[in-house]
Structure formats: structure tokens, C-alpha cells
N, C-alpha and C positions, 0 to 999 in steps of 0.2 A: 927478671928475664936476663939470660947471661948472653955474652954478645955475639955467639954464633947462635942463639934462635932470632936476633936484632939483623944479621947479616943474613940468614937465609930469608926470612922474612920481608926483605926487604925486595927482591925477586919476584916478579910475578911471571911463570913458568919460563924464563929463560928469553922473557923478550923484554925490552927496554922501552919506556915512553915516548925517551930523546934519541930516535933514531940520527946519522946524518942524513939521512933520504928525507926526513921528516921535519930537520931543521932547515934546510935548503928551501922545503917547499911552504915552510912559516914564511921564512925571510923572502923569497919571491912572491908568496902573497902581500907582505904586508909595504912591500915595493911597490906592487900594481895597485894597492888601495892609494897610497899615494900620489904613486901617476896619476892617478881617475879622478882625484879629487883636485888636484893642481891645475887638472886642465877645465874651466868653468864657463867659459865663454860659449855663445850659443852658434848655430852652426846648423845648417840644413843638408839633412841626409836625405838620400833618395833613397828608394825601395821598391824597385819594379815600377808602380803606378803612384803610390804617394809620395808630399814630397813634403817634410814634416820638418819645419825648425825645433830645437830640441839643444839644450847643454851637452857640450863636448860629455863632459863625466859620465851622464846617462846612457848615451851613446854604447861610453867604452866598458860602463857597468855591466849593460846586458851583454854586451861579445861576452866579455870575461865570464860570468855567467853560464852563456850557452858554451863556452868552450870548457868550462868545466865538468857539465853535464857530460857535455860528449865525452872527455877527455876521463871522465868516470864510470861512464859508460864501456868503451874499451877497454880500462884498466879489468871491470870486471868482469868481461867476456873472453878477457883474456885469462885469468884465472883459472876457469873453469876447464 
């Protein structure tokens, strides 16, 4: 194999793995797994009617969670 079929081959149609949009959003996630896990102490949330003790982490898992659905949600309704 000579190294211009090693160099086009190595392209997969002109888009890259390692976007910055994409490392930005590794390294912000793996900031917020941190936060969520450092924070472990237990802690009662309210929620309309119940009122539920519960680990900070858990808490901040599910937001993070539902904000991503949502926040993936948008992304691809905005696409379209």
C-alpha cells in the first residue's frame, strides 16, 4: 500500500471523529461526572407533593440526564 492510498484512506468522507465542538463536549461531560459524583451527601428534595431524601449525586445524575434528552431533543428538531 503506498502512502497516498494510507492518507486518503485514512478520511472518512471529509468529516473528522475529533471535532472541537466534540471535544469541548467530552471534556464538559466528563467535568459534570465528576461534579455528581464528588458531591455524595444525602439531601432532601422536594417535588411538588413528595418529599424524598436521596444522595446529592442522584439528584444531579437525573437533571443532567433529563437535560440532555431535552437538550438532544432540540438539537435534532432543529436539524430538521
Amino acid at each position: 500500500m503506498s502512502p497516498k492510498d494510507t492518507a486518503s484512506s485514512s478520511k472518512s468522507g471529509g468529516t473528522a471523529a475529533f471535532t472541537p465542538a466534540r471535544i469541548a463536549v467530552l471534556v464538559l461531560a466528563v467535568l459534570a461526572v465528576i461534579f455528581i459524583f464528588e458531591n455524595t451527601q444525602r439531601v432532601k428534595i422536594r417535588l411538588l407533593i413528595p418529599e424524598v431524601t436521596m444522595p446529592l449525586y442522584g439528584a444531579l445524575l437525573i437533571t443532567a440526564v433529563i437535560g440532555a434528552v431535552c437538550g438532544g431533543y432540540f438539537v435534532a428538531r432543529r436539524r430538521k
